[in-house]
C-alpha positions in Angstrom: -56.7 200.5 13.4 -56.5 197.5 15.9 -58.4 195.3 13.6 -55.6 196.4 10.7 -53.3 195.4 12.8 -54.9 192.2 14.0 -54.6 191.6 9.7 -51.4 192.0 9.8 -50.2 189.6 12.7 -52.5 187.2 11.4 -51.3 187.1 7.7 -48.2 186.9 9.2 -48.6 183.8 11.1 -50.9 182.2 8.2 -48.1 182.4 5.6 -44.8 181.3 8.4 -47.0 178.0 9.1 -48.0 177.5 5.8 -44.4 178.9 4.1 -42.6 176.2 1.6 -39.7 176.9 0.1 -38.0 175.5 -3.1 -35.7 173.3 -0.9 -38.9 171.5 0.9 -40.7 171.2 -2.7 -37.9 169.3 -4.4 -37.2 167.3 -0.7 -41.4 165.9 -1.3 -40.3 164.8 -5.0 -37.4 163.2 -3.9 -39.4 161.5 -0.9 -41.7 160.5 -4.0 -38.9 159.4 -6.5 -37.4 157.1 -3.8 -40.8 155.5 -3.3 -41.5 155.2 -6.6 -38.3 153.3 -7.1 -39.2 151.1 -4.4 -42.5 150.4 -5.8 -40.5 149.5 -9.6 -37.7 147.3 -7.3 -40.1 145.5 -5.9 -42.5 144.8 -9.7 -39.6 143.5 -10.7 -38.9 141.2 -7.8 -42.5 139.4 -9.0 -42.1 135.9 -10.1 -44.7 133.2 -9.9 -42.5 131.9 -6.3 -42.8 134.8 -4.4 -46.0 136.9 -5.7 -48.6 136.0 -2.5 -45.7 137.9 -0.7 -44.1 140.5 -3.3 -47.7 141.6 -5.0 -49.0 142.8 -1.7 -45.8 144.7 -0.6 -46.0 146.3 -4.5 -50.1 147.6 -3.8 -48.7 148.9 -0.4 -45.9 150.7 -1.6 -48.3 152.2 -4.4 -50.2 153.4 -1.7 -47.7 155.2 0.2 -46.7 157.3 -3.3 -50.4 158.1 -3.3 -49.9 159.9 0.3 -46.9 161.1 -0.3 -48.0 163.2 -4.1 -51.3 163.9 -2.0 -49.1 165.6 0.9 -47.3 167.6 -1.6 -50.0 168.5 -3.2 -51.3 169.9 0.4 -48.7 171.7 1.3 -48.3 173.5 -2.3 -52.1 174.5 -2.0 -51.8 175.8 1.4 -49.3 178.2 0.5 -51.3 179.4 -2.1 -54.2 180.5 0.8 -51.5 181.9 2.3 -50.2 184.0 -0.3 -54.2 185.3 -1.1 -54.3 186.7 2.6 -51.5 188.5 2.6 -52.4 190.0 -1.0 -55.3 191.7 0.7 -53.7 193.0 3.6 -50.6 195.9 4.6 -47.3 195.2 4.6 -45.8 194.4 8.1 -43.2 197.5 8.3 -39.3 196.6 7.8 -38.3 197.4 11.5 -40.9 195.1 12.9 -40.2 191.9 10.6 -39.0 188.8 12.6 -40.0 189.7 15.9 -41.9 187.5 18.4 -45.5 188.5 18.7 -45.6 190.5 21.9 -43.4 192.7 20.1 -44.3 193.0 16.8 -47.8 194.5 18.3 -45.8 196.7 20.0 -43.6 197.8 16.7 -46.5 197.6 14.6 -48.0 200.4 17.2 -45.2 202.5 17.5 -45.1 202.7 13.6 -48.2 203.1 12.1 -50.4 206.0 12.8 -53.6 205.3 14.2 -55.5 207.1 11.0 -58.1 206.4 8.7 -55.9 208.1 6.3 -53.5 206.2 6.2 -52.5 204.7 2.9 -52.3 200.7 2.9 -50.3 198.8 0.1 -51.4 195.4 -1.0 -48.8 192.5 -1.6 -48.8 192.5 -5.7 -49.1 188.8 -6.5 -46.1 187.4 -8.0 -43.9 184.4 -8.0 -42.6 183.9 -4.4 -40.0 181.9 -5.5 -36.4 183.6 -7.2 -35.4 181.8 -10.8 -33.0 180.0 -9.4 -35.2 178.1 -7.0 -37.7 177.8 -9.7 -35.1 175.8 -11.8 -34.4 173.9 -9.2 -37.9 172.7 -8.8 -37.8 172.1 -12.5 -34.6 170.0 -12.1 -36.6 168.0 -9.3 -39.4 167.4 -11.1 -37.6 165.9 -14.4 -36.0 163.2 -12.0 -39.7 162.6 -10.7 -41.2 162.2 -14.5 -38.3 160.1 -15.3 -38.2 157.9 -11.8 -42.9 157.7 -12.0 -42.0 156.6 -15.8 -39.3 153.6 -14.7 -42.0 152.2 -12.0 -44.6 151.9 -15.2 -42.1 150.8 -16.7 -41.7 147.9 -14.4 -45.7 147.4 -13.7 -46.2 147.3 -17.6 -43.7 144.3 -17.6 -45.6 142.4 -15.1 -49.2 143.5 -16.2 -49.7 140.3 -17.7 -48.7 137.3 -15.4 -50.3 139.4 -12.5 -53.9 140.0 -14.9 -53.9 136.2 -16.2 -52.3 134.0 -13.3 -52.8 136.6 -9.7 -55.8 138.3 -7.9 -53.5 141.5 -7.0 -54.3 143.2 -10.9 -57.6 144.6 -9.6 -56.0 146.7 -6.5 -52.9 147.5 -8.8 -55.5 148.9 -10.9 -57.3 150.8 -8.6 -53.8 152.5 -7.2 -52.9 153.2 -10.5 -56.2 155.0 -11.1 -55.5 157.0 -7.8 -52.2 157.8 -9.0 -53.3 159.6 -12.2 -54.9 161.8 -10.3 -52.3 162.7 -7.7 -49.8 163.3 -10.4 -52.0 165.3 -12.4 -52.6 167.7 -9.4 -48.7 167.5 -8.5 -48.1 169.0 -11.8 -50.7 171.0 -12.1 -49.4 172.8 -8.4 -45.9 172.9 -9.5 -47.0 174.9 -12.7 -49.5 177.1 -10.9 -46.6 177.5 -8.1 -43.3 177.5 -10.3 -44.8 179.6 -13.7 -40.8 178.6 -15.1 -41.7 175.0 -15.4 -44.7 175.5 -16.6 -44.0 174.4 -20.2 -41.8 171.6 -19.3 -43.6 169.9 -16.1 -46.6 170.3 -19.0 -45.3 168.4 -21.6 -43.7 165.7 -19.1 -47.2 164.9 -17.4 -49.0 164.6 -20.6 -46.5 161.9 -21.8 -46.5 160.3 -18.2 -50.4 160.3 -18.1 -50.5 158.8 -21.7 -47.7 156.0 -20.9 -50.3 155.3 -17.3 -53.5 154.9 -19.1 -52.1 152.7 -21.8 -50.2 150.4 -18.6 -54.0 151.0 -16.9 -55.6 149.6 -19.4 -53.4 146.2 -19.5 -54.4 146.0 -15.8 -58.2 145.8 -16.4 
């Protein structure tokens, strides 16, 4: 019975460190979208004057999205664990939820019979999030397609004078090929996450990774 309950508190604690709620996954994608504007604000910037200066800033700023997708994508697939270990394990009883350890042992003990009878019921895997925080996520990640779209937008424009006339298409390149796949496993966690935006996050990503190969492709 003590290692049942040793499940418990340690579910518990895996799932509150590892928790993120709707309000933290459209904060990352807004953290993204404002990079990603920064990255297109400063491709625009580019002129044959001030490239040795602006190019380097543009590959830096890439870089930083890069993190940024790759922390969200962290953070989504932790809570996933999460949610598996407490699928698999009992329920912490209503009276003992929110208490500090020391006395959630304590509840726990008072509450559930030491029995090998007793009956345990396994968290049913479902959406953690309500439909209103799922089309919230599904707002948030419209304004991130649209925003990732504007900055190929802007890198497109300057694809050519920085291939023909600069050294800085190469590591533009390389970015670029870095974030194709941090925004392909953004979506994919949103959808596997958020089952509501499924379709649309779907159909964004595949015209957002067809518009990045094609500006890609004018960098190498």
């Amino acid at each position: 019975m003590h290692f049942i309950k040793s499940m418990v508190l340690a579910s518990l604690a895996a799932a509150t460190s590892a928790q993120v709620t709707a309000s933290k996954i459209t904060q990352g994608l807004s953290d993204i979208n404002a990079k990603s504007s920064e990255a297109a604000t400063i491709a625009d910037n580019v002129s044959p004057t001030n490239v040795f200066s602006e190019a380097p800033k543009l590959v830096n700023s890439m870089k930083e999205l890069i993190d940024l997708e790759t922390t969200q994508v962290a953070a989504l697939q932790n809570r996933k664990r999460a949610l598996k270990i407490r699928q698999t394990v009992p329920d912490v009883p209503e009276e003992c939820l929110n208490l500090p350890e020391p006395e959630l042992q304590e509840c726990i003990d008072d509450l559930v019979p030491s029995s090998s009878s007793t009956t345990l019921q396994a968290r049913q895997a479902s959406s953690a999030f309500s439909t209103a925080d799922q089309q919230e996520v599904c707002e948030a990640f419209d304004v991130y397609a649209a925003d990732s779209t504007k900055m190929l937008e802007s890198l497109n424009a300057q694809a050519k004078f920085l291939r023909q006339s600069t050294p800085f298409a190469p590591p533009i390149a390389a970015a670029l090929r870095l974030i194709e796949n941090s925004s392909d496993a953004l979506a994919f966690s949103i959808v596997e996450r958020i089952p509501d935006c499924a379709e649309g996050v779907k159909a964004s990503q595949d015209k957002y990774a067809r518009f990045l190969k094609t500006v890609l492709a004018a960098y190498e």
